[in-house]
C-alpha positions as CSV (number, residue, x, y, z in Angstrom):
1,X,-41.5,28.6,21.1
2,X,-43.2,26.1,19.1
3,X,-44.6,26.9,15.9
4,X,-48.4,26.0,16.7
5,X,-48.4,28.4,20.1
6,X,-46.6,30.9,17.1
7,X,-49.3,30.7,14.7
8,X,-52.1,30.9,18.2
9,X,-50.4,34.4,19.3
10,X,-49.9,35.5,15.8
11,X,-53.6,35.1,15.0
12,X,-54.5,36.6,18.6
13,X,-52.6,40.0,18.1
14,X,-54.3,40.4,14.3
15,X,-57.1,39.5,15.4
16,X,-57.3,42.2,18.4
17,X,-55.8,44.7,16.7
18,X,-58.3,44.2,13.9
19,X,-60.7,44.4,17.2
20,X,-60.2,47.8,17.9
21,X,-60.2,49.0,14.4
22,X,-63.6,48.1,14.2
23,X,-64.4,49.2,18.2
24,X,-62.7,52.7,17.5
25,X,-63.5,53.4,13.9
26,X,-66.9,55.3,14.5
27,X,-65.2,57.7,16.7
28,X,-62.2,59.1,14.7
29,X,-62.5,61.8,12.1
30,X,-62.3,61.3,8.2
31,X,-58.8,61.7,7.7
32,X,-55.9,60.4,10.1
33,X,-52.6,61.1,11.2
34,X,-50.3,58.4,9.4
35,X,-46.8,59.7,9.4
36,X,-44.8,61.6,12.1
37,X,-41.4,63.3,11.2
38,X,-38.2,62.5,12.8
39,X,-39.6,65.4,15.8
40,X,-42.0,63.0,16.2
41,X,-45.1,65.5,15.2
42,X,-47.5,64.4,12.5
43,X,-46.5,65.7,9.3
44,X,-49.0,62.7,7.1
45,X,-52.8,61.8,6.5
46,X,-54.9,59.5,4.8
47,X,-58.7,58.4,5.1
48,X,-59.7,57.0,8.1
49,X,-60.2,53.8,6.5
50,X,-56.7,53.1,5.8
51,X,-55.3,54.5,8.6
52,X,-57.1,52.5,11.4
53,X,-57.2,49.1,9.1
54,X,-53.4,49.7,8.0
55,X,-52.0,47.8,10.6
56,X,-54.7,45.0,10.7
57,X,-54.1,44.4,7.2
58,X,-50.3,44.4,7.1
59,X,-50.3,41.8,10.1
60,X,-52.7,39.3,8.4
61,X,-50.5,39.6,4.7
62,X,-46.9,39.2,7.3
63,X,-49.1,36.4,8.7
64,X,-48.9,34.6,5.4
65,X,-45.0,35.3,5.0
66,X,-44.7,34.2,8.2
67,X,-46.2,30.8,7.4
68,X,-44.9,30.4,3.3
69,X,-41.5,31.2,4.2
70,X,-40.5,27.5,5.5
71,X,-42.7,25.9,3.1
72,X,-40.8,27.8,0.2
73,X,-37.4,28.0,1.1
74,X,-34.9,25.9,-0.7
75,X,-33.0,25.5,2.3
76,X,-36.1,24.8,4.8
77,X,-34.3,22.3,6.6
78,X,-31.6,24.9,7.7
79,X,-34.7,27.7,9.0
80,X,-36.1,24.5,10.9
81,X,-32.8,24.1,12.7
82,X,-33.5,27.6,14.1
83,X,-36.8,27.3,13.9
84,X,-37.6,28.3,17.5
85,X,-36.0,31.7,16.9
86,X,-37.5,32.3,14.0
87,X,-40.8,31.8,15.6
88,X,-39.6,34.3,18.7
89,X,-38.7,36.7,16.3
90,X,-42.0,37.5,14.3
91,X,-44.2,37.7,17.9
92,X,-41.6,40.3,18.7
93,X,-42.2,41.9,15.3
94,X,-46.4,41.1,15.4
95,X,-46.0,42.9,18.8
96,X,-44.1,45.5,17.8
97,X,-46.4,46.8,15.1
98,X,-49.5,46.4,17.7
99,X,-47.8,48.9,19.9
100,X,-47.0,51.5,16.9
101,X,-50.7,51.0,16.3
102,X,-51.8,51.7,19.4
103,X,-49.1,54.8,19.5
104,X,-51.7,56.4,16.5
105,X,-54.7,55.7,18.1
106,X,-54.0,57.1,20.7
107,X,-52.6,60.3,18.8
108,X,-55.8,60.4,16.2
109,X,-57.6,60.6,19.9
110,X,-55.8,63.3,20.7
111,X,-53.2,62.4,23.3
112,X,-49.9,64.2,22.3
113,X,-47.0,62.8,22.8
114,X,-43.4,62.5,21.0
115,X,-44.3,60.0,18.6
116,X,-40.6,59.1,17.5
117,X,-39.2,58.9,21.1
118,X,-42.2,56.7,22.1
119,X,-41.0,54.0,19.2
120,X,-37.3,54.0,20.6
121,X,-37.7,51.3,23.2
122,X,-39.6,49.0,20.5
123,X,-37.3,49.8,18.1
124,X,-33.9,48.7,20.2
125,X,-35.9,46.2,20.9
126,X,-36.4,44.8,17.6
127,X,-32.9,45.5,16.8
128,X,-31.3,43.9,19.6
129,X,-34.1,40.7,18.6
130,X,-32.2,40.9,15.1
131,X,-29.2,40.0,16.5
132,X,-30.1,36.9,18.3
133,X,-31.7,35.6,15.3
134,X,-28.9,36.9,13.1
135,X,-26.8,34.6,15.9
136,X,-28.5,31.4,15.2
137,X,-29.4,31.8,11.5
138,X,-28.7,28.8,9.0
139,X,-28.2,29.6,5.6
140,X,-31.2,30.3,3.6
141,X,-32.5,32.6,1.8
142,X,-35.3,34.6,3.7
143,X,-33.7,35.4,6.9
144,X,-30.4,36.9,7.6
145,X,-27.9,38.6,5.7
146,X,-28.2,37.0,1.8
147,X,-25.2,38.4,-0.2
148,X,-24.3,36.5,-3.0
149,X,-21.1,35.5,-0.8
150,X,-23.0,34.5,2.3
151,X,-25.5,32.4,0.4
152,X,-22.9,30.7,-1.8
153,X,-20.3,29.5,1.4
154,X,-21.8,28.3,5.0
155,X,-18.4,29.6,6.2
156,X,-19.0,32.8,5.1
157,X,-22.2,33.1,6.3
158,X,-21.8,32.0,9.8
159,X,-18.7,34.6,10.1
160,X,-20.5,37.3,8.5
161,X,-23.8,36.7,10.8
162,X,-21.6,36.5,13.7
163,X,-20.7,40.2,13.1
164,X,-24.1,41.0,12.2
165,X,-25.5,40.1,15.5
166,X,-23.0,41.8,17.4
167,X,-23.7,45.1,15.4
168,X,-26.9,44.6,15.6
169,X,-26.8,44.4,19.7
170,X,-24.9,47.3,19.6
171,X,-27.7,49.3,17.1
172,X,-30.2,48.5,20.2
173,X,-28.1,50.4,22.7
174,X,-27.3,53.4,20.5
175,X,-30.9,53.5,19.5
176,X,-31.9,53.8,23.2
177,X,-29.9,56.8,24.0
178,X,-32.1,58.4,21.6
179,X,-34.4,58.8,24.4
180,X,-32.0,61.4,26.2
181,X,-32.2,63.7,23.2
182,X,-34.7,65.7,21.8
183,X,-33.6,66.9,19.1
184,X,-34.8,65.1,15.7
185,X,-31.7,65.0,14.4
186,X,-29.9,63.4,16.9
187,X,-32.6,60.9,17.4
188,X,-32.8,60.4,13.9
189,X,-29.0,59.4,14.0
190,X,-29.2,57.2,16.6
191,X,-32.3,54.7,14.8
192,X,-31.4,55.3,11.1
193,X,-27.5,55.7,10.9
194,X,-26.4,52.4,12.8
195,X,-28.8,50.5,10.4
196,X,-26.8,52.1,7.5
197,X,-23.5,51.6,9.0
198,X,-24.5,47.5,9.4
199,X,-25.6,47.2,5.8
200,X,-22.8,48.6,4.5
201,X,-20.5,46.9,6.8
202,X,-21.9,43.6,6.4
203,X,-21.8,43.5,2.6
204,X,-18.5,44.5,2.9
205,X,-17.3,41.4,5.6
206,X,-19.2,39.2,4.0
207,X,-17.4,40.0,0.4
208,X,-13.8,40.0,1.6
209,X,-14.3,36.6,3.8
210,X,-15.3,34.6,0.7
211,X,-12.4,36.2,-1.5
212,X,-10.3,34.6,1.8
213,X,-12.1,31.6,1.8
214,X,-11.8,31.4,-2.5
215,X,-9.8,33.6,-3.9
């Protein structure tokens, strides 16, 4: 994916989802739903201004990471060596926060649904897109796993991301059986506890490789 059909899509899905703020603020109330709990009912509020131009908003400012991000990096030569996933990845992410805005319009229009087990399949997705990135990342630091011991070693940091992905792949099919379950609990261990687990475990790797590498 080349960065200048990126920055094309990129614009496209702010600039719809920004669309439909403005086609479908007149009809929603005053105040929105804005949060759902882990049983996926709406437990949050705010003005209708914020919720409906929340996600238009966020896009545009990720928009501008999106872009800087290259241009800033110390290491930009090593982000364009996997620059084409880097691209993939934020339409995957651009997309994925169209669809959790469409998700609360439709709620705030009334159409009940559970809210949580509707974000699993975007959510593995996202995870397992983590991992494929995580698989071709170069050192820098924006993107990937920065420890001080994976940005001070390129040994390090390749082993550690090589872990990473694989966890990461693995996140995206736990997270999915989260749609067989209806308790919140259950579904809230199988999106937030994986996550945990990979932080923790990757900190961890990436700490006891460099004390291998230079002890």
């Amino acid at each position: 994916m080349t960065t200048k059909i990126t920055t094309i899509i990129l614009c496209g899905l702010t600039a719809l989802v920004f669309a439909v703020s403005v086609a479908v603020y007149a009809y929603l109330p005053e105040t929105v739903a804005s949060h759902w709990n882990a049983a996926g009912e709406a437990d949050g509020f705010m003005p209708k201004f914020w919720g409906v131009f929340l996600f238009p908003l966020l896009m545009a400012g990720l928009f501008v990471l999106y872009y800087i991000i290259p241009v800033i990096d110390p290491l930009k030569t090593n982000i364009e060596s996997f620059r084409k996933y880097y691209n993939a990845f934020w339409i995957l992410l651009f997309i994925f926060f169209a669809y959790l805005f469409a998700l609360s319009m439709f709620w705030n229009f009334q159409y009940r649904f559970n809210f949580t087990v509707a974000m699993i399949p975007a959510v593995a997705l996202l995870l397992y897109a983590l991992g494929v990135i995580l698989e071709h990342a170069k050192r820098n630091w924006f993107v990937g796993i920065r420890t001080p011991w994976t940005l001070s070693d390129d040994g390090v940091w390749e082993k550690t991301h090589r872990l990473g992905a694989r966890l990461f792949k693995i996140a995206a099919l736990i997270a999915l059986l989260g749609i067989f379950f209806r308790d919140s609990v259950f579904v809230v261990m199988f999106l937030a506890v994986p996550a945990g687990v990979i932080a923790l475990v990757t900190v961890v790797y990436s700490y006891v490789v460099y004390r291998k590498v230079k002890p």
